[in-house]
C-alpha positions in Angstrom: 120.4 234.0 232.9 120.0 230.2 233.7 118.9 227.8 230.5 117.9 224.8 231.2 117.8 221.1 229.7 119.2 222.2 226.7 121.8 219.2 226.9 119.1 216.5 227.3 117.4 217.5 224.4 120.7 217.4 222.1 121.3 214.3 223.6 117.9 213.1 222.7 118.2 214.4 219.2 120.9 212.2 218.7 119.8 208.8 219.7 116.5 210.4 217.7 119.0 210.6 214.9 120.6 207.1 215.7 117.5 205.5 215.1 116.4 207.0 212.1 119.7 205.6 211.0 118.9 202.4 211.2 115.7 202.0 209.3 116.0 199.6 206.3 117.8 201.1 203.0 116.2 200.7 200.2 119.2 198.9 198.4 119.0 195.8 201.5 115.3 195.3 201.2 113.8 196.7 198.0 113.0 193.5 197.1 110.5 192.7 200.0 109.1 195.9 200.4 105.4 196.6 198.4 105.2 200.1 199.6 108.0 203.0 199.8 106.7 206.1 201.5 108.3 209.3 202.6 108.4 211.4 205.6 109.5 214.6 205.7 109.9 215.9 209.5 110.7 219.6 209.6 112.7 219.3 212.3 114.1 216.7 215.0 115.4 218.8 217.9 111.9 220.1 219.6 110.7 217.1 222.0 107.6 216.4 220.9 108.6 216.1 217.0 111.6 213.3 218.3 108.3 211.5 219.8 106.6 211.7 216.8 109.4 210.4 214.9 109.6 207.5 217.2 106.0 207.0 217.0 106.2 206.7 213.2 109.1 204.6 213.3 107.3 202.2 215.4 104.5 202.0 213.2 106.5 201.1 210.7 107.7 197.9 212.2 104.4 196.7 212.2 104.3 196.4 208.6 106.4 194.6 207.1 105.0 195.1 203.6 106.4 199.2 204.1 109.6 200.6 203.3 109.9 204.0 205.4 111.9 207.0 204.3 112.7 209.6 207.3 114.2 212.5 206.5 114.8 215.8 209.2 114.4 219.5 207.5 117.0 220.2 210.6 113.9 223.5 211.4 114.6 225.2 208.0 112.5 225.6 205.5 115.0 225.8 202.4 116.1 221.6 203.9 112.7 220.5 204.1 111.9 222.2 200.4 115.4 220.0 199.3 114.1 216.6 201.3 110.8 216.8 199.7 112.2 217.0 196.0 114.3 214.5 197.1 111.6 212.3 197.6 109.6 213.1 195.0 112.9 212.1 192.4 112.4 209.2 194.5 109.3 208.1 193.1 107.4 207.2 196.7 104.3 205.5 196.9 103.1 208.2 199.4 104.3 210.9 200.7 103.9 212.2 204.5 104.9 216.0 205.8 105.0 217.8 208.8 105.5 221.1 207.4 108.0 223.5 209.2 105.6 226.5 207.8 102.8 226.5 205.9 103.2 229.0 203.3 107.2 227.5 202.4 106.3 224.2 202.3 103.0 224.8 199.6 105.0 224.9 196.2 107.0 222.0 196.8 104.0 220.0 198.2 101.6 220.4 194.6 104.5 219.3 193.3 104.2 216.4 194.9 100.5 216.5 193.9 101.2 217.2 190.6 103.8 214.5 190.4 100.3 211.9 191.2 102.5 211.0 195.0 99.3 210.6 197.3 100.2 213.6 200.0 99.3 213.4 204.1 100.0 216.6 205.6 100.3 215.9 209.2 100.1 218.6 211.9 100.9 221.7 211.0 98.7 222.3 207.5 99.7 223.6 203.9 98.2 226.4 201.6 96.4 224.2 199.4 93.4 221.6 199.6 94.9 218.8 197.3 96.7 216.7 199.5 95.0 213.6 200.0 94.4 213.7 203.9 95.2 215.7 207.0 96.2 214.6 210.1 96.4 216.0 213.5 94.6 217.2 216.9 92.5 220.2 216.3 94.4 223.4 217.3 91.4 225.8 217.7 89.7 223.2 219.9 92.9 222.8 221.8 93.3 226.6 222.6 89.6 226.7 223.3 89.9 224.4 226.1 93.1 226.6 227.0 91.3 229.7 227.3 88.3 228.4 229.1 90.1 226.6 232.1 92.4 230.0 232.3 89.4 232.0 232.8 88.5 229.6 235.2 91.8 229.6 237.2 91.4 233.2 237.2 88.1 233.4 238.8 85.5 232.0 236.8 83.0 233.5 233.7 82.2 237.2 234.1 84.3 237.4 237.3 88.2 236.4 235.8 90.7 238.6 236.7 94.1 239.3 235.8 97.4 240.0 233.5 98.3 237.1 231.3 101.4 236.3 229.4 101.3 234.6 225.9 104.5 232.9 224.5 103.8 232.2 220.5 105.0 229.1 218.7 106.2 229.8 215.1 103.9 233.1 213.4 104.5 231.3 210.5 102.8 228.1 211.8 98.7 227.5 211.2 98.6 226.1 214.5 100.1 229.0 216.8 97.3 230.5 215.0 94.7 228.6 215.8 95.8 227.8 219.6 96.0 231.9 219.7 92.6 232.5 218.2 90.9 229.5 220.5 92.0 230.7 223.1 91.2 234.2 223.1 87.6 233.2 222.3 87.5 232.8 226.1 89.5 235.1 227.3 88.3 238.4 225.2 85.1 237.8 227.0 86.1 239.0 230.4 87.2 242.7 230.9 89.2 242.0 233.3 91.7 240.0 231.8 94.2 241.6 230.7 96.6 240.5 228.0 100.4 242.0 228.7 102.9 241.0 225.3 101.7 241.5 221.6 102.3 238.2 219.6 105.8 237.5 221.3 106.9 233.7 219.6 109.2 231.6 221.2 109.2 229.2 218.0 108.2 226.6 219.9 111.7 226.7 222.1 112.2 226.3 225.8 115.1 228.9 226.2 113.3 231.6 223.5 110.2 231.6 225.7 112.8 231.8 229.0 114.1 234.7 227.7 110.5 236.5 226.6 109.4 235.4 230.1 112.5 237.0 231.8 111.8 240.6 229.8 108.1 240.1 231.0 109.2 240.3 234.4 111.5 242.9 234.5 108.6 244.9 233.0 105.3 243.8 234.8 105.0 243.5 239.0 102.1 241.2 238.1 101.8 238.5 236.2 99.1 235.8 237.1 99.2 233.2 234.3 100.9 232.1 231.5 99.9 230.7 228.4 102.5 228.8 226.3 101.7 227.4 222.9 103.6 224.0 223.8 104.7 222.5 227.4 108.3 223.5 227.0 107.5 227.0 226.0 105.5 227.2 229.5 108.1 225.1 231.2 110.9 227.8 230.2 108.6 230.9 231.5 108.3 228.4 234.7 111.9 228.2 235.2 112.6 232.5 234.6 109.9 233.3 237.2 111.7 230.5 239.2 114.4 231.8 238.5 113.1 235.4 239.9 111.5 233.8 242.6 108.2 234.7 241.4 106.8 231.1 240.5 104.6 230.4 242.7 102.5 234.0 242.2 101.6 232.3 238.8 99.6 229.4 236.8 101.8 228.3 233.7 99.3 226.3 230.9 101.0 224.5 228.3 100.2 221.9 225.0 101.3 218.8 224.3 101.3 216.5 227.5 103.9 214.1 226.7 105.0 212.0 229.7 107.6 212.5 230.3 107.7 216.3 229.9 104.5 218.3 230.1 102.9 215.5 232.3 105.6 215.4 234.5 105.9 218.9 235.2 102.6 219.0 236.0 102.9 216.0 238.3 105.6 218.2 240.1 103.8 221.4 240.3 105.8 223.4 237.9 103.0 223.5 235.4 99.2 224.0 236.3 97.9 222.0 233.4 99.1 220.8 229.8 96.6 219.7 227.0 97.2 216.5 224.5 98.2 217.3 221.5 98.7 213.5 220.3 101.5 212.8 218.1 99.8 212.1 214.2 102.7 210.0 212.8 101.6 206.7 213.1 97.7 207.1 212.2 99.3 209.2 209.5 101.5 206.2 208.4 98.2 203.8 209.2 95.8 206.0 206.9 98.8 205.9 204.2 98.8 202.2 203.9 95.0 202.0 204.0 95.0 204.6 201.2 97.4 202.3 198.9 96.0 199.2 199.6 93.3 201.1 198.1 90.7 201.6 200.8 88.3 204.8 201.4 90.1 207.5 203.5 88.6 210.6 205.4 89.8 213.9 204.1 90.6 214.6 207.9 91.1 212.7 210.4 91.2 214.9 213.9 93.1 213.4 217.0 91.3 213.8 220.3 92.6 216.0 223.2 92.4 216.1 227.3 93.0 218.2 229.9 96.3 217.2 232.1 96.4 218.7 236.2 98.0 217.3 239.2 94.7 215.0 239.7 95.1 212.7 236.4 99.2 213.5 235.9 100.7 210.9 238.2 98.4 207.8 236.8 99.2 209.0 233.5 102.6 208.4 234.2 102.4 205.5 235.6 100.5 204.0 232.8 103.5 205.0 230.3 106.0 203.6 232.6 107.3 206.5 234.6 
């Protein structure tokens, strides 16, 4: 079995980690900072949480007034829990989470809550409504779009055909709910699609959803499109049916469309399409500061979405640089 990139993204988690480093401590510049907030990332090592790490640390520069806390739950729950009391002893201003699962991150959020730290849950929601905001794309909307262009790549309303393959994120996650349950919207209308694995996750990792992919293969002469729950999900199925010379029998759909990964695959043919899934950090971090300076906030705040194919892909891009 081949597995792919998983050097580049070690190597990314550490210059990830090297800048995290160096945000301001708050022994150098207490004194010039008006606001101390928290983030809790759940984890640092999936591609599109380093971007929104990086996307939130850039915000942070803007504002001068801000001292930023990062902190990285490493992708256990148990961390995260610790990071967030952490914070909370702390005494933040605000605090900011990107839960690793809903359900384990609820208790130590209300006490947060209870603790009077405004809360913005950002992406991935928790099991109780007394945060102060949410932030983050719409899931359901994004696996709506999903399921409706796959039913269009297989042949259209009331005429699709074909066997489909479904890589999970995280079953503990609200959103690999929601982009499962959009996405079947469309897709349970046609009879003739035919769905081949039963809730197979792939936790949101490239070589988990290779290996899935491989045992889907082995066991099903057809396959004719592939829907994974983030871009390097779908990439890894790519590179096993690559791998078994079976690629180009199949459409592989993925979510996130950052540049340089899902956009870029796409740009080279590896993926059919990708949707956005923006990155929430820094309109979470921009909402934060609104919220103490003691302006109005939105209880949600939704993040648009697009669809990404080989005819929008290469200005994409070119407009971030690649």
């Amino acid at each position: 079995m081949k597995r792919r990139d998983i050097m580049r993204l070690a190597a990314f988690a550490a210059v990830l980690a090297a800048t995290t480093a160096l945000l301001p401590g708050k022994d150098a510049l207490a004194q010039d900072k008006k606001w101390r907030i928290g983030f809790s990332q759940a984890t640092t090592i999936e591609p599109w949480r380093a971007q929104f790490n990086k996307d939130i640390i850039a915000e942070a520069a803007k504002h001068p007034e801000v001292e930023l806390i990062v902190t990285d739950g490493e992708d256990k729950t148990e961390k995260q829990v610790a990071d967030v009391e952490n914070l909370i002893r702390q005494e933040v201003n605000a605090l900011l989470i990107s839960p690793k699962e809903s359900a384990g991150l609820t208790g130590v959020v209300q006490q947060a809550i209870d603790a009077k730290i405004p809360v913005f849950v950002l992406d991935r929601n928790v099991e109780t409504d007394q945060y102060t905001q949410f932030v983050g794309g719409d899931n359901k909307l994004i696996g709506r779009a999903a399921g409706e262009y796959a039913v269009e790549l297989l042949g259209g309303k009331g005429k699709a055909q074909g066997n489909v393959v479904e890589i999970w994120g995280g079953m503990g996650t609200q959103p690999a709910h929601d982009r499962h349950d959009g996405f079947h919207e469309f897709t349970d209308k046609e009879p003739g699609i035919k769905n081949l694995l039963d809730q197979q996750s792939g936790d949101w990792k490239q070589d988990q959803a290779y290996n899935i992919m491989a045992t889907a293969l082995r066991n099903n002469e057809k396959i004719d499109l592939v829907y994974g729950h983030n871009d390097p999900m779908a990439y890894g199925a790519y590179l096993a049916a690559k791998d078994a010379g079976r690629e180009k029998d199949i459409k592989f759909i993925g979510i996130d469309a950052l540049p340089g990964e899902g956009v870029t695959w796409v740009n080279n043919g590896e993926l059919t399409a990708t949707f956005l899934y923006a990155t929430p950090g820094a309109e979470g971090l921009r909402q934060a500061i609104k919220f103490l300076n003691g302006e109005k906030v939105e209880k949600t705040v939704t993040l648009d979405t697009m669809r990404v194919t080989k005819e929008n892909a290469g200005q994409i891009m070119k407009d971030n640089g690649l």
